[in-house]
C-alpha positions in Angstrom: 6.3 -6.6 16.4 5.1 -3.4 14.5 2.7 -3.6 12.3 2.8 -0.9 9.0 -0.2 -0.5 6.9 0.0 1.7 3.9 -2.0 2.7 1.0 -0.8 2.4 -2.6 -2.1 4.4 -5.4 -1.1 2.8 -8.8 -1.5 0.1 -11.2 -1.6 -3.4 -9.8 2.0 -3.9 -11.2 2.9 -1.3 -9.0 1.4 -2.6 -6.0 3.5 -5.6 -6.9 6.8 -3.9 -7.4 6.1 -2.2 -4.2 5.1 -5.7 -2.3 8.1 -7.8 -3.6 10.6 -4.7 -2.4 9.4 -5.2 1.1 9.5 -8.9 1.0 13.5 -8.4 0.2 14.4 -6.4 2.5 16.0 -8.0 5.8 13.6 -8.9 8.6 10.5 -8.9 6.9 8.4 -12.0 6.7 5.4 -11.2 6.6 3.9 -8.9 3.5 0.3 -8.8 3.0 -2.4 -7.0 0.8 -5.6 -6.9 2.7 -8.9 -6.2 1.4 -10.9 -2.9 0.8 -13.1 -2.4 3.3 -14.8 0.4 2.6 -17.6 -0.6 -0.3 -18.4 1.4 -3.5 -21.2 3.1 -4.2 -21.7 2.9 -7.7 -21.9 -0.6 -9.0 -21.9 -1.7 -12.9 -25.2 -0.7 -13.8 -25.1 2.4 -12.3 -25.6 5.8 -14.4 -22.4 7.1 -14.2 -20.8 3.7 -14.5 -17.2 4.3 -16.8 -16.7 7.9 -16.3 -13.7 9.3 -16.2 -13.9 9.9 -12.5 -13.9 6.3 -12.1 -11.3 5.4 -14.4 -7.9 6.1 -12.6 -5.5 4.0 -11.0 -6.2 1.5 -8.4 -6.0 1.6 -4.7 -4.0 -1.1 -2.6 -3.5 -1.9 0.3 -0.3 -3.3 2.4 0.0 -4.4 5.9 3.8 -5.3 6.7 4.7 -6.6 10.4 8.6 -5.4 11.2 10.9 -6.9 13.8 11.7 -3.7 15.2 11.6 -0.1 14.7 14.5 0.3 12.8 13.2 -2.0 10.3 10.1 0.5 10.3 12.0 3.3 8.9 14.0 1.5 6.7 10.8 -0.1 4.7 9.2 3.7 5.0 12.5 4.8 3.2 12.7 2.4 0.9 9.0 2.2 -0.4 9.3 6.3 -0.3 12.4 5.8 -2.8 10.6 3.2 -5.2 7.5 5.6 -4.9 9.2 8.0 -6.1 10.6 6.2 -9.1 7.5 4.7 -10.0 5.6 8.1 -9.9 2.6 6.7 -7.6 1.6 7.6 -4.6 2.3 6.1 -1.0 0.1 6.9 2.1 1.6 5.5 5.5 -0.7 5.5 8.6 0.4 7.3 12.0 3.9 6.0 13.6 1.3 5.3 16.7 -0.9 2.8 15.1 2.5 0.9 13.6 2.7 -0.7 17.5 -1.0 -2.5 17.2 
């Protein structure tokens, strides 16, 4: 069964809008966000702690298992398409990691 990770750029509602689209489409059961694991460097009581470099959207992200490759592309073109709408960005790993 393929597994899809991606990485969503946006508010948390987006992540959310992004995360109940692929739970409706056909086939797909199984829609998760897993946890950062890459740490931050600065922490709260840091120096540059609320600077505008560090006030942007959020980062999220999805791992989707598919029944089949078809179902691959059609969650790729239908995440694109809301993407798009909701002006955020989407990064999808490489097609060969989608088989691990």
């Amino acid at each position: 069964m393929p597994v899809m990770r991606m990485r969503v750029t946006g508010s948390d509602d987006h992540a959310r809008a992004i995360g109940n689209l692929l739970q409706s489409i056909d086939g797909i059961e199984h829609v998760e966000e897993v946890a950062d694991l890459m740490p931050r460097l600065d922490d709260d009581d840091s120096s540059s702690a609320g600077l505008p470099d560090d006030q942007g959207p959020g980062v999220h992200e999805l791992e989707v298992e598919a029944p089949n490759d078809l179902a691959v592309q059609r969650v790729r073109d239908a995440v694109e398409a809301l993407a798009f709408d909701l002006d955020v960005l989407v990064e999808f790993e490489n097609d060969a990691d989608w088989n691990s």
